[in-house]
DSSP file (Angstrom, degrees, kcal/mol; ACC not computed):
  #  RESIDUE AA STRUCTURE BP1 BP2  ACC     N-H-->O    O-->H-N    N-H-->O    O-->H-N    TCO  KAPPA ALPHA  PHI   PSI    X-CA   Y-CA   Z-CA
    1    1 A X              0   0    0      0, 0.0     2,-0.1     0, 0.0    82,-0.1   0.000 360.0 360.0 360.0 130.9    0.9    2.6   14.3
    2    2 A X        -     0   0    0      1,-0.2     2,-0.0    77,-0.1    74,-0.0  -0.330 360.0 -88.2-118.8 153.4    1.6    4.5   11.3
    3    3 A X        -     0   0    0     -2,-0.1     2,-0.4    53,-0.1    -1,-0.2  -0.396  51.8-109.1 -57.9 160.6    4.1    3.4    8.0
    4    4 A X    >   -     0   0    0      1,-0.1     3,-3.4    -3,-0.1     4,-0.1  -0.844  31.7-107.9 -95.8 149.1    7.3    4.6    8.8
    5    5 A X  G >  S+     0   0    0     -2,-0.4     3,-1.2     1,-0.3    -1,-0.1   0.782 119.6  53.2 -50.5 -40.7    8.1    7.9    6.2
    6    6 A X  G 3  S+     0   0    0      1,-0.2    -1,-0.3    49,-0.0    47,-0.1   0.322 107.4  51.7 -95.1  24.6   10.7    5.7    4.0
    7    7 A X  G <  S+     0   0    0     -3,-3.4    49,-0.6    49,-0.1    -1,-0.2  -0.117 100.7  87.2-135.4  34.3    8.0    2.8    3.4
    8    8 A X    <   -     0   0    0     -3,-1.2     2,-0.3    47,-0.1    49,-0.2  -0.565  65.6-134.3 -86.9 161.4    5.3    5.4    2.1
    9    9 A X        +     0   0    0     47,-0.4     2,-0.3    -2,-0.2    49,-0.1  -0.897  25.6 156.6-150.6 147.8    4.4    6.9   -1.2
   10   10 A X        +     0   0    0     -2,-0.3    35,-0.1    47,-0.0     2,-0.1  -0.957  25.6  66.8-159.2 149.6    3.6   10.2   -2.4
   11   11 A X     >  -     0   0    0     -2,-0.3     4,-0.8     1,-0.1    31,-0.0  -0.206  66.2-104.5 114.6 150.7    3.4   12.3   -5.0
   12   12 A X  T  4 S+     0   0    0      2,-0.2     4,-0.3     1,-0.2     3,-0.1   0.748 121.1  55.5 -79.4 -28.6    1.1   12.5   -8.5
   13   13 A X  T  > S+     0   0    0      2,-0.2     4,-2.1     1,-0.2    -1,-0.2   0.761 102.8  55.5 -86.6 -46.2    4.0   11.3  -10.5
   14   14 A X  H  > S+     0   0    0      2,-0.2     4,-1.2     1,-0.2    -2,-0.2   0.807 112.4  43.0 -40.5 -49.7    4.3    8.2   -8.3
   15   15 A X  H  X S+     0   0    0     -4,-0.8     4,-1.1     2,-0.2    -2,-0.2   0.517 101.1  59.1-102.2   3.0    1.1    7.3   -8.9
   16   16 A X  H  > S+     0   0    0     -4,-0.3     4,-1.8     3,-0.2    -2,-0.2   0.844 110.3  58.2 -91.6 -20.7    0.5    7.9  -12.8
   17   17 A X  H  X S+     0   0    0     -4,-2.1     4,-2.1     1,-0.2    -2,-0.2   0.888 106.1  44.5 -84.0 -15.8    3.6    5.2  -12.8
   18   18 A X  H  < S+     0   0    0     -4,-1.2    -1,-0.2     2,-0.2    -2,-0.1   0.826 106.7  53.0 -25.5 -57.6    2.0    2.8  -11.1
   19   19 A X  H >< S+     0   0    0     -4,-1.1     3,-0.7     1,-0.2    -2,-0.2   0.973 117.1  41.5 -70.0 -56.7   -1.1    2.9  -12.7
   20   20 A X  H 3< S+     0   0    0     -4,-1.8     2,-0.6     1,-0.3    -2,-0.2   0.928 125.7  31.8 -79.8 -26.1    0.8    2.5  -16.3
   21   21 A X  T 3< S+     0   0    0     -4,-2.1    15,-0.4     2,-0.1     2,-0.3  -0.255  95.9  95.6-121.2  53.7    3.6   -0.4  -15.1
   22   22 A X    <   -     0   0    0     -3,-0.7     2,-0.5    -2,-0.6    13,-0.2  -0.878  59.9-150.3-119.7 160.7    2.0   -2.3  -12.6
   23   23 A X  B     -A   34   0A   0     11,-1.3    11,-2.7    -2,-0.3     2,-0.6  -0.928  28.8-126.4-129.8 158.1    0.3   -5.4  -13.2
   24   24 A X        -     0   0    0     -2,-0.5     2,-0.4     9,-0.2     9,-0.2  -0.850  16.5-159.4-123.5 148.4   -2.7   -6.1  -10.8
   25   25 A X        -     0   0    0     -2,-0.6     7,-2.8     7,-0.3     2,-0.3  -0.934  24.9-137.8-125.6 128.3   -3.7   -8.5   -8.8
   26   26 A X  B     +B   31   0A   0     -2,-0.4     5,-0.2     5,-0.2     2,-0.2  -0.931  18.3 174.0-125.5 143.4   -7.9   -8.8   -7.5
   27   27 A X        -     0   0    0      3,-2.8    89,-0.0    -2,-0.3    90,-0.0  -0.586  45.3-115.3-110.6 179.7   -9.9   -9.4   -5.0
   28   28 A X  S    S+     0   0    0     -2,-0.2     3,-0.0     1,-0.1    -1,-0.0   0.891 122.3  25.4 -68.0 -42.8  -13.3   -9.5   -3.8
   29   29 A X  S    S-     0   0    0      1,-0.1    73,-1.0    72,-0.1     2,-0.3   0.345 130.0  -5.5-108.6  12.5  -12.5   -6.6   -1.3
   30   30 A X  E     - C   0 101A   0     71,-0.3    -3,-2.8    73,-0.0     2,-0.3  -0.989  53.1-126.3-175.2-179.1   -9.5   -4.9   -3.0
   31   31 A X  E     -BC  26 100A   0     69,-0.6    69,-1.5    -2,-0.3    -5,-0.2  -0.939  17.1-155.0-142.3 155.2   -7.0   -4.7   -5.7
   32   32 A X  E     - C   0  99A   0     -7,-2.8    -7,-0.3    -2,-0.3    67,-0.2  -0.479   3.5-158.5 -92.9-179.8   -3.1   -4.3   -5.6
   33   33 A X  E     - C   0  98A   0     65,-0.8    65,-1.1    -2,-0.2     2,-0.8  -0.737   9.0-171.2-147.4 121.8   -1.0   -3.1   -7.9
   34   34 A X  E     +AC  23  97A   0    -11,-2.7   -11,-1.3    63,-0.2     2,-0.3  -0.607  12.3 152.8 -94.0 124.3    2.5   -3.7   -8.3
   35   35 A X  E     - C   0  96A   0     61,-2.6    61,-3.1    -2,-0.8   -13,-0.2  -0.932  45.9 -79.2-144.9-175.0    5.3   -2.5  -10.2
   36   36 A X  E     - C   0  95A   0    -15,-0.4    59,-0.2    -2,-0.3   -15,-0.1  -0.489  54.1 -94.0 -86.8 153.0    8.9   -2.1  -10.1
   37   37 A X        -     0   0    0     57,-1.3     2,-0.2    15,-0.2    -1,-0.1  -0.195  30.4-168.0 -66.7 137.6   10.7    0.7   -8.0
   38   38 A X    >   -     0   0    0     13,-0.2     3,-1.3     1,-0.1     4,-0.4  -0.598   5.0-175.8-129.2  97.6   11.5    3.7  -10.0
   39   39 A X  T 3  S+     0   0    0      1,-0.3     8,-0.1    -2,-0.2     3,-0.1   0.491  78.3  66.9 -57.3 -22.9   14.0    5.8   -7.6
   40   40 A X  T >  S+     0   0    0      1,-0.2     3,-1.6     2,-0.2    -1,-0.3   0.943  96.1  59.1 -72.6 -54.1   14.3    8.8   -9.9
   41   41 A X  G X> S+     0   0    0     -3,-1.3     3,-1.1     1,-0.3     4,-0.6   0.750 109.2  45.1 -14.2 -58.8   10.4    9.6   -9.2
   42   42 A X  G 34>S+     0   0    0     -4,-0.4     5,-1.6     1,-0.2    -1,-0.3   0.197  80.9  90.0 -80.6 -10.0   11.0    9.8   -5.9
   43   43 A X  G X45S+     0   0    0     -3,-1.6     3,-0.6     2,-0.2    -1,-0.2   0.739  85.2  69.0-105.3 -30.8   14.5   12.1   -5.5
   44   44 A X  T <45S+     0   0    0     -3,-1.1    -1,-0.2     1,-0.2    -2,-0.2   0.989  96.1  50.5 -35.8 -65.4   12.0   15.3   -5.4
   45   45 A X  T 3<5S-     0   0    0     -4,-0.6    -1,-0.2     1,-0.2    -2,-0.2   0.335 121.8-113.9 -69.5  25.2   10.8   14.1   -2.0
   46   46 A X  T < 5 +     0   0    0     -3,-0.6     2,-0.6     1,-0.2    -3,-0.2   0.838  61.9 152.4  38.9  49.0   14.4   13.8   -0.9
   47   47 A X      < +     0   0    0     -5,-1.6    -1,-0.2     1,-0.2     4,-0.1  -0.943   5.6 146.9-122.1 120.3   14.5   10.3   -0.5
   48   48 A X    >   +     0   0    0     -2,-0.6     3,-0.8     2,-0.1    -1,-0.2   0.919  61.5  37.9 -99.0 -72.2   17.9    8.9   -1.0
   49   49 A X  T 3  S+     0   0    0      1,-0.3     2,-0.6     2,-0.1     3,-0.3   0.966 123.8  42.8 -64.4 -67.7   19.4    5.9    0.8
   50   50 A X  T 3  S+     0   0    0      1,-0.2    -1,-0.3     2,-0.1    -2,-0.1  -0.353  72.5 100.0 -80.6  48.9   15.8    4.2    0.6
   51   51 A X  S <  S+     0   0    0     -3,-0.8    -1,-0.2    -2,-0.6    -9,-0.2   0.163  72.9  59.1-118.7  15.4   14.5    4.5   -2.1
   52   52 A X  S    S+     0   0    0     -3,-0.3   -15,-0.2   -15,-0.1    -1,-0.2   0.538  88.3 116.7 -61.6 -47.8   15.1    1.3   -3.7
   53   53 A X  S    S-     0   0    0     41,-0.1     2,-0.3     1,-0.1    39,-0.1   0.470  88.7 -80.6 -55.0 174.2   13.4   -0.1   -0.9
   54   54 A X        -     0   0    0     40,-0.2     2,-0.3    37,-0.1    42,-0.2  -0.652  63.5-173.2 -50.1 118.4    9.6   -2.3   -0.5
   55   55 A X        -     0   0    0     40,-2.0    42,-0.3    -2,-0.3     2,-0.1  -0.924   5.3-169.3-130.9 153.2    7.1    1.3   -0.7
   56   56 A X        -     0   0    0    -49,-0.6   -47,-0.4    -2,-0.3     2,-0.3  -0.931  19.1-176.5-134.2 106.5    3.3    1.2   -0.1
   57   57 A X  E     -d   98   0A   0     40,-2.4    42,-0.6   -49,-0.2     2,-0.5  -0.876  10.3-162.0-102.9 150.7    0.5    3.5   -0.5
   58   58 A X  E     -d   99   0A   0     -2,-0.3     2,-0.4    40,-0.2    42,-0.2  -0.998   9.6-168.6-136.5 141.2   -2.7    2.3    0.6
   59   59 A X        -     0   0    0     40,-2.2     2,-1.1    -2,-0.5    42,-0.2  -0.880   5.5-169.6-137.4  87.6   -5.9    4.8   -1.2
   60   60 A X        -     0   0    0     -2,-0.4     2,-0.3    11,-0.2     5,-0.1  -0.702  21.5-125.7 -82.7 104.6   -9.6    4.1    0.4
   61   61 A X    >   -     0   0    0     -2,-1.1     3,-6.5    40,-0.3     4,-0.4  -0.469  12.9-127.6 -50.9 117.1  -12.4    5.8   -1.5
   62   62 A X  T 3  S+     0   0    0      1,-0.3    -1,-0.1    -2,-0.3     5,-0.1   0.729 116.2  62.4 -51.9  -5.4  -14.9    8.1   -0.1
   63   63 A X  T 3  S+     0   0    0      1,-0.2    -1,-0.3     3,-0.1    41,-0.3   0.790  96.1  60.8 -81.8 -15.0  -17.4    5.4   -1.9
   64   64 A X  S <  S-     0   0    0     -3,-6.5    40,-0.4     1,-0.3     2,-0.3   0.939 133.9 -17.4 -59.0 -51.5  -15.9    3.0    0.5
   65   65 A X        -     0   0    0     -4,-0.4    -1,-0.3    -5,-0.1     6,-0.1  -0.993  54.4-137.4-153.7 127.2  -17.2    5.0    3.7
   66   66 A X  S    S+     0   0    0     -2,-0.3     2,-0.6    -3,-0.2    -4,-0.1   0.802  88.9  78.8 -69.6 -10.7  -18.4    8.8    3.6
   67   67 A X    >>  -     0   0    0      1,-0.2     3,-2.3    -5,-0.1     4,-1.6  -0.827  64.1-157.2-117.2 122.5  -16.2    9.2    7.2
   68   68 A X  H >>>S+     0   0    0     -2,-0.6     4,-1.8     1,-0.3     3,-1.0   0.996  95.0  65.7 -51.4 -69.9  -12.4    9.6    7.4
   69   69 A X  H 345S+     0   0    0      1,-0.3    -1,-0.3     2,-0.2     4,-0.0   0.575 106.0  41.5 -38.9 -18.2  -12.4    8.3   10.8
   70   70 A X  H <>5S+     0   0    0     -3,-2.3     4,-1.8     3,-0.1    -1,-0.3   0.776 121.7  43.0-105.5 -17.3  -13.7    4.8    9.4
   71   71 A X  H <<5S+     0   0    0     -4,-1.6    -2,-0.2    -3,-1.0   -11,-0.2   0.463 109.2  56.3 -52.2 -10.2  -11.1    5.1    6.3
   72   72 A X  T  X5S+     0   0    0     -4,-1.8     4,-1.0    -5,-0.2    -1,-0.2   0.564 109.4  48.2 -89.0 -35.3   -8.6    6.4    8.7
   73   73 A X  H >><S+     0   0    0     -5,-0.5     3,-1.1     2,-0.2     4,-0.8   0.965 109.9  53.2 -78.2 -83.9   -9.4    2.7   10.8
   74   74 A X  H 3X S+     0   0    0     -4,-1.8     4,-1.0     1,-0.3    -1,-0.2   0.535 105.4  49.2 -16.8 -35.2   -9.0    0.8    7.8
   75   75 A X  H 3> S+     0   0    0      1,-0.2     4,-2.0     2,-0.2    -1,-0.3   0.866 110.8  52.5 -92.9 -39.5   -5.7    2.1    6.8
   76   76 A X  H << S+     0   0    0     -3,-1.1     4,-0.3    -4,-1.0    -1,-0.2   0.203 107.0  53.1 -69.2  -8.8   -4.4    1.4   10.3
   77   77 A X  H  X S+     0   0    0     -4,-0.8     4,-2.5     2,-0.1    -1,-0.2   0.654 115.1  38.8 -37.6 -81.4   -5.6   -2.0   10.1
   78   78 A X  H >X S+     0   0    0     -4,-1.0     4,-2.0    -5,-0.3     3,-1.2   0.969 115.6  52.7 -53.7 -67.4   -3.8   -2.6    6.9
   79   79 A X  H 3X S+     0   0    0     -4,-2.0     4,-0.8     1,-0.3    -1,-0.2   0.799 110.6  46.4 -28.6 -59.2   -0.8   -0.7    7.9
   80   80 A X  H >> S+     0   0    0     -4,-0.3     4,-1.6     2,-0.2     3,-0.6   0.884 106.7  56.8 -64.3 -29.8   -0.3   -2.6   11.2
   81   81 A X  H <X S+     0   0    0     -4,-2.5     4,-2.1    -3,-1.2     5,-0.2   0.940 107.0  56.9 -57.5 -53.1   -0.8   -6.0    9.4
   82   82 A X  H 3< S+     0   0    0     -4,-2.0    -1,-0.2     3,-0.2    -2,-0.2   0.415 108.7  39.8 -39.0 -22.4    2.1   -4.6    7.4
   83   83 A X  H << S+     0   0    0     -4,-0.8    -2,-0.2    -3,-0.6    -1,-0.2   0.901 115.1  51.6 -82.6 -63.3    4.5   -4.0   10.3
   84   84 A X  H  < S+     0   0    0     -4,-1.6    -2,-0.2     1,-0.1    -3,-0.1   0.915 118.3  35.5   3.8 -91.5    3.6   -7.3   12.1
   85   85 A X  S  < S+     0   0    0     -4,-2.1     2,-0.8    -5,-0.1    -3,-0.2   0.819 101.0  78.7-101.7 -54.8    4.1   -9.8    8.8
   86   86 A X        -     0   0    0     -5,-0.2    -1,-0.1     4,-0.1    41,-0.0  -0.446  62.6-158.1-100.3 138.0    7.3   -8.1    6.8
   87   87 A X     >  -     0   0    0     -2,-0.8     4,-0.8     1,-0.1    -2,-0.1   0.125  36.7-100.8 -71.2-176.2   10.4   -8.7    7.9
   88   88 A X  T  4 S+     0   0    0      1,-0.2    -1,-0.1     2,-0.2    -2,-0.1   0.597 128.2  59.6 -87.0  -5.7   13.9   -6.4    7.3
   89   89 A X  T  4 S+     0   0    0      1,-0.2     4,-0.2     3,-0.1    -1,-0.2   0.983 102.6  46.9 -56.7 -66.7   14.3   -9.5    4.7
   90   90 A X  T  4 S+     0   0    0      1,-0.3     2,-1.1     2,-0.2     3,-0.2   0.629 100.9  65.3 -34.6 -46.1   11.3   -8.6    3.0
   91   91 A X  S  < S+     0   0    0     -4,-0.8    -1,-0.3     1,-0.2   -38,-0.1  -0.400  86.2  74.6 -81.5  56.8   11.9   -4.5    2.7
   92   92 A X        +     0   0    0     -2,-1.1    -1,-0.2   -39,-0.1    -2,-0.2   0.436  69.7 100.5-130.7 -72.6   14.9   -4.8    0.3
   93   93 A X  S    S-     0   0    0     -4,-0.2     2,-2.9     1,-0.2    -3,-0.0   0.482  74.4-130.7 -61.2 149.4   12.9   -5.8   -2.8
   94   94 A X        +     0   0    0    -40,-0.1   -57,-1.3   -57,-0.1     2,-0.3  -0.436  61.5 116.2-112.4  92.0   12.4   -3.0   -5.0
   95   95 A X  E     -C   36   0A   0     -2,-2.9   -40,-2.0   -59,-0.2     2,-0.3  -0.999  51.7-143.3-140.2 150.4    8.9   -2.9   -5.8
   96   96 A X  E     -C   35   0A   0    -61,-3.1   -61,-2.6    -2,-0.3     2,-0.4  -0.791  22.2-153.6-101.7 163.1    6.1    0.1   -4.9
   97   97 A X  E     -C   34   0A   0     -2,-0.3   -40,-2.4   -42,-0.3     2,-0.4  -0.998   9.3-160.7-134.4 123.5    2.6   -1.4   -4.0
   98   98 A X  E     -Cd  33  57A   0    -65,-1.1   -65,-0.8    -2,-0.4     2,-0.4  -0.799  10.3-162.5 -98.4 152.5   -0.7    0.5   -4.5
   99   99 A X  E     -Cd  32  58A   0    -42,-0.6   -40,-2.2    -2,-0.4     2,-0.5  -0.817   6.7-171.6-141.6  93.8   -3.5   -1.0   -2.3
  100  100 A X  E     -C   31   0A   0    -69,-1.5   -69,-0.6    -2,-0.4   -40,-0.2  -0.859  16.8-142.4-106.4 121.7   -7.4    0.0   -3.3
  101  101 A X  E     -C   30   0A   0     -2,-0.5     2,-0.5   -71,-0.2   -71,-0.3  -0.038  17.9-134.8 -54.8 155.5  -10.2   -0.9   -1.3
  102  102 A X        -     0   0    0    -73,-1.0    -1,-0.1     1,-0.1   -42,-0.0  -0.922  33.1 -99.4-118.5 125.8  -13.5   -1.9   -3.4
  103  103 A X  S    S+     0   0    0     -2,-0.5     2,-0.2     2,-0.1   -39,-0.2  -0.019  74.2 108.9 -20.4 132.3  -16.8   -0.5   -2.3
  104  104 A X  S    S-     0   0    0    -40,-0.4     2,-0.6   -41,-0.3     3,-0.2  -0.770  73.6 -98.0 157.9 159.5  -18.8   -2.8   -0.2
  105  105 A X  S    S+     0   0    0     -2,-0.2    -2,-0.1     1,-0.2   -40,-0.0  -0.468  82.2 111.9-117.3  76.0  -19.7   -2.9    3.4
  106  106 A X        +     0   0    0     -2,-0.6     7,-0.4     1,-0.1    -1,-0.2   0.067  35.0 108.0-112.4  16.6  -17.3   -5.1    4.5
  107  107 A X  S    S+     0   0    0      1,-0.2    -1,-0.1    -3,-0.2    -2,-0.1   0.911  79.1  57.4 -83.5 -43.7  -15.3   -2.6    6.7
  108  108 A X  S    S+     0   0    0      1,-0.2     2,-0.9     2,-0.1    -1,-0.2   0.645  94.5  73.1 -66.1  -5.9  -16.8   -4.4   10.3
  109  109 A X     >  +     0   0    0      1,-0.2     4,-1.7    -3,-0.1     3,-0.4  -0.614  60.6 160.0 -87.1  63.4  -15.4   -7.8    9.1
  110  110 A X  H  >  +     0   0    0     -2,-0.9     4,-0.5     1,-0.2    -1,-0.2   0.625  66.1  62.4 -83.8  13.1  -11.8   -7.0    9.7
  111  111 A X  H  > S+     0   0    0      2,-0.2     4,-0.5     3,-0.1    -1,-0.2   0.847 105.1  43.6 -51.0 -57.1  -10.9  -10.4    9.8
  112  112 A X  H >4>S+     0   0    0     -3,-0.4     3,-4.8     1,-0.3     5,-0.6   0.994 108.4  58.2 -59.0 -61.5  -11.9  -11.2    6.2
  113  113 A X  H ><5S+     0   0    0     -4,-1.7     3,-0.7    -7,-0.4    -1,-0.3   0.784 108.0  50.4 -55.1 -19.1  -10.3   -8.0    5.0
  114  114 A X  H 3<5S+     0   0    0     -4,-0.5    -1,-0.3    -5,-0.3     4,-0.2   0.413 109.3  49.6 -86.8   7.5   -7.0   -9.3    6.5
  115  115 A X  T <X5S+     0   0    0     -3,-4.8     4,-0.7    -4,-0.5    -1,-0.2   0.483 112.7  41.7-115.8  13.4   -7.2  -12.3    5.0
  116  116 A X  T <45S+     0   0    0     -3,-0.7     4,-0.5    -4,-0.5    -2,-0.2   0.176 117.1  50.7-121.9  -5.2   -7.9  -11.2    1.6
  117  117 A X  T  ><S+     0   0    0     -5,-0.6     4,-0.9     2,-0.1    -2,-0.1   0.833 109.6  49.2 -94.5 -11.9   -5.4   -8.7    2.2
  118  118 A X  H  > S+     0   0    0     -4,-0.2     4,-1.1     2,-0.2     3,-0.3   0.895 114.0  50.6 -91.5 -43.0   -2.8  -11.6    3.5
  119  119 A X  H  X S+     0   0    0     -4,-0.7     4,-3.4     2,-0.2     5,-0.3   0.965 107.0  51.2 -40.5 -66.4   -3.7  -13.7    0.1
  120  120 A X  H  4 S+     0   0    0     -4,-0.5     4,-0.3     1,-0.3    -1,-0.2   0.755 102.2  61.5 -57.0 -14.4   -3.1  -11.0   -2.2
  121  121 A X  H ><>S+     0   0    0     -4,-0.9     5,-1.8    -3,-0.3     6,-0.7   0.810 112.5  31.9 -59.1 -49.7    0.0  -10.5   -0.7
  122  122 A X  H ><5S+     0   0    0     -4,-1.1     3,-2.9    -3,-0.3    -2,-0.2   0.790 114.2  64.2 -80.0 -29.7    1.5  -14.1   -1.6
  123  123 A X  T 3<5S+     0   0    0     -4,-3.4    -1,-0.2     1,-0.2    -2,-0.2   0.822 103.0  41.6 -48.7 -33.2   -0.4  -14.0   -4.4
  124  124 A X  T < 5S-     0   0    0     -3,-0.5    -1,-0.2    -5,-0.3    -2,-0.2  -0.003 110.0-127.6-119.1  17.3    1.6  -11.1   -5.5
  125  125 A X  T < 5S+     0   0    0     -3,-2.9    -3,-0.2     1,-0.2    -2,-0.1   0.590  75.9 122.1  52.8   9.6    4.8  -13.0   -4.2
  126  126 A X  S   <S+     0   0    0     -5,-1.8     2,-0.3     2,-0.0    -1,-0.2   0.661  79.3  35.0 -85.6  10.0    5.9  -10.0   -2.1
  127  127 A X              0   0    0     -6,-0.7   -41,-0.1   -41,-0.0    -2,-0.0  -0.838 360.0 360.0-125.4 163.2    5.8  -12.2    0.9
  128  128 A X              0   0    0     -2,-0.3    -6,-0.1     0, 0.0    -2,-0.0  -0.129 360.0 360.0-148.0 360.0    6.7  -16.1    1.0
């Protein structure tokens, strides 16, 4: 089960503002980064009504795994945890979220990597 298209993010421009106005949050198996929505970014890709909204991109590195198909797993992993666990409360706050996995071979544990992904989440207060 896939994000749905108005809780995605895309675009080069998207992600160089992250990377300067996010503050980051670390793990042993990933890092976030958060920053605050910025809607104008976004108005190319002809997203209007929601574009305030909770957005997530989640960016696995070929150093994570040389095969899509297990970076493809991973994201779907993450992504479902993300359907599951926030509510319609939850998708109103207007922050984008970057999510990069850290090299290591810790991709057959998906239990840990959903619990470090489930910390970093309250950690980074977008869940209560």
């Amino acid at each position: 089960m896939a994000l749905p298209k108005d809780m995605r993010l895309k675009g080069h421009r998207t992600f160089n503002y992250i990377h300067k106005n996010s503050i980051t949050y670390h793990g042993k198996l990933m890092t976030f980064r958060v920053a605050r929505s910025n809607p104008a970014i976004l108005l190319t890709h002809r997203f209007k009504s929601t574009s305030n909204n909770f957005r997530v991109a989640i960016a696995i590195s070929k150093k994570v795994s040389k095969k899509a198909v297990e970076r493809n797993k991973l994201k779907r992993i993450l992504q479902e945890w993300l359907l599951t666990n926030i509510q319609k409360i939850n998708n109103h706050k207007p922050y984008w979220l970057l999510v990069n996995l850290k090299i290591g071979d810790f991709y057959n544990d998906e239990s840990r990597l959903l619990e470090e992904f489930q910390n970093l989440m309250f950690k980074s207060r977008l869940i209560k």
